[in-house]
N, C-alpha and C positions, 0 to 999 in steps of 0.2 A: 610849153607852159609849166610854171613851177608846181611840184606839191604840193596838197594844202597841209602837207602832215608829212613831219620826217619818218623816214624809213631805214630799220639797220641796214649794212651791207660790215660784212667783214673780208680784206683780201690777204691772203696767204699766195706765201710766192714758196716756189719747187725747185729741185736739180741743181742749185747753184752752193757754195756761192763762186761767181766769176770775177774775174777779176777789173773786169770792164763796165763789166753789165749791170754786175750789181751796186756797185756805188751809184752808176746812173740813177737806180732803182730809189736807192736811199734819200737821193737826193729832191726827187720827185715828191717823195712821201716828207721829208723834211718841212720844205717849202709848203706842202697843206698840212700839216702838225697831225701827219696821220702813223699809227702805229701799227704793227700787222706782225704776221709769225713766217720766220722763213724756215722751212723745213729743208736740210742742208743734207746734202750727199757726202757720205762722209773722203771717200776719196776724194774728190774736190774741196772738202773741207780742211784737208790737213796742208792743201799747196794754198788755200790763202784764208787761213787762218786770222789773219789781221780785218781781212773786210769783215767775217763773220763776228768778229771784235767790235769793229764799229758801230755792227746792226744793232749789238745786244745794248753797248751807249749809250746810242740812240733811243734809246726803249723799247727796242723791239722783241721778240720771244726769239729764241733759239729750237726748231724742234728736227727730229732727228726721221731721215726721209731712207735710211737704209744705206751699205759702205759702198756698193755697185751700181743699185740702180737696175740689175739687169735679168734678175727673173721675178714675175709676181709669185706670190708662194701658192697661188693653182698651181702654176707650176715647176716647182721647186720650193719641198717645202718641208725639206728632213729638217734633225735639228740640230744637227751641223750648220747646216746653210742659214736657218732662221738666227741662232745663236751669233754663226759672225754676223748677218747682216746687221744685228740691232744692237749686239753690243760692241762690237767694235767702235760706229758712230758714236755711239752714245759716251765711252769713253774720250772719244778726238773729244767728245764737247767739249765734258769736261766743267769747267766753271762756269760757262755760258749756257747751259741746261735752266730751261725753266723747272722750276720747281716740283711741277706734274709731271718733267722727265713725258715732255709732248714724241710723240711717233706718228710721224702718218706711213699707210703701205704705200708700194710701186703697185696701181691697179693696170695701168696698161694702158695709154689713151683715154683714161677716165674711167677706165668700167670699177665698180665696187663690188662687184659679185665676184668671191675669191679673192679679194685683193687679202685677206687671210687664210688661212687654215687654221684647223685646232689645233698642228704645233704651236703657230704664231702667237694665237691666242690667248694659249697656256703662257708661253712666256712671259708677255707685258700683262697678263695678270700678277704669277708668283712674283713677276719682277717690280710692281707696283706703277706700269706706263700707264698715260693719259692715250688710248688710242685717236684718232682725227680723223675722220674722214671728209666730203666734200658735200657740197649740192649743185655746182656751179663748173663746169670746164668747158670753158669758151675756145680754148684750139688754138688760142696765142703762136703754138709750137707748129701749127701745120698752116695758120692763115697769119701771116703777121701784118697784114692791111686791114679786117672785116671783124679780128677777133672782137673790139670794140660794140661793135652792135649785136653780135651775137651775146655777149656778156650782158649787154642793156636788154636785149628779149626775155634770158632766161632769168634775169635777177627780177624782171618783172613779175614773173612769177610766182615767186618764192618769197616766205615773210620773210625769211630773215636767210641771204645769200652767204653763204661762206665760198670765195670764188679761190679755184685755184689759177694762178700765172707762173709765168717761170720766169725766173730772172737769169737767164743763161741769152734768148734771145735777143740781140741788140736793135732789130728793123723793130719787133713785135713791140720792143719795152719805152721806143720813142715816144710811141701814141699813150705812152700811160698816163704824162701830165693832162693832153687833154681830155682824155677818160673818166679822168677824176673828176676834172674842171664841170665835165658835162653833167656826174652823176649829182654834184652838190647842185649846180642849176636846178637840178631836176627834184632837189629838195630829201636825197638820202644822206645818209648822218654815219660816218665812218667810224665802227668800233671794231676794238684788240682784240676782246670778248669772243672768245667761240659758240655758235649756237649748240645749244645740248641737243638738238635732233642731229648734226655733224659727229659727237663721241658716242663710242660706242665701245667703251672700257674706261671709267674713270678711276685714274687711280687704283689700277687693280682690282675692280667690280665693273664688270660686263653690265650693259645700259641693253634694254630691249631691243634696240637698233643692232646688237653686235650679229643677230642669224640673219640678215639680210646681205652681208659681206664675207659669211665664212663661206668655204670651197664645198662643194657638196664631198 
């Protein structure tokens, strides 16, 4: 049955971009005139530089998701290791950098707890980053048939869902037209917009939300 009353939902796609997958992606979101932030790996971002061109076209955000991908900074989190993860990316951008210079961390399957440290933290302060986090990870990456209804439970939930997906999976990223399809059905209303309980560093000022994600 439809809603009697729209409801935000925001989606952010991870780990890519691919070069398959994600135009898929684009294309998806085209076709419903919807806009979203891809948060790009920077090593994958510099072999295909050109989709991640497309996205930004399209209107989409560019935000920068760390150059490996491969330790959360629990655990690994000198300031060597934070230094290249986020500026190296943040360089590949480049000219496709949103403006807030968006970051989100590697949490690990979702978790937010640690997905910084007080290295991290310091940096995309001094450094003037928009930090990002989530409220939303449906598993796209480990169910690519179910993630769909697990994303419909938890966004029920929550006022306003900032969901993350990943546009690297190709089975997972099929099901996204009708996902979408189902969620407008169902009377929620697709924005760019990030919800400010999601950042937790704007623009180099730490949001109250930032000690529920630092590392002890």
């Amino acid at each position: 049955m439809p809603r009697t009353s729209e409801k935000p939902v925001t989606l952010s796609f991870d780990n890519g971009p691919h070069p398959e997958v994600t135009p898929l992606v684009l294309d998806v979101l085209a076709r419903h005139d919807i806009r979203t932030t891809f948060f790009v790996v920077g090593q994958k971002l510099v072999e295909n530089l050109d989709v991640a061109r497309r996205a930004r076209d399209e209107g989409h955000w560019i935000g920068n998701h760390t150059w490996s991908h491969s330790h959360p900074f629990r655990e690994k989190g000198d300031a060597a290791f934070v230094a290249s993860e986020i500026d190296r990316t943040q360089s590949a951008i480049g000219a496709l950098a949103h403006d807030d210079k968006l970051f989100r961390p590697y949490g690990g399957a979702g978790r937010r707890d640690g997905a910084l440290n007080s290295v991290a933290a310091e940096h995309l302060r001094k450094h003037r980053f928009t930090c990002v986090m989530w409220n939303s990870v449906p598993g796209d990456f480990r169910d690519a048939v179910g993630w769909p209804d697990t994303a419909r439970r938890q966004i029920s939930e929550i006022d306003w869902p900032l969901v993350v997906l990943h546009d690297i999976h190709g089975d997972a990223m099929t099901r996204l037209d009708r996902f979408v399809s189902t969620l407008k059905d169902e009377g929620y209303s697709f924005r760019q917009e990030l919800p400010a309980s999601t950042i937790v560093i704007q623009r180099g000022q730490p949001t109250e939300a930032l000690g529920g994600v630092l590392a002890n």
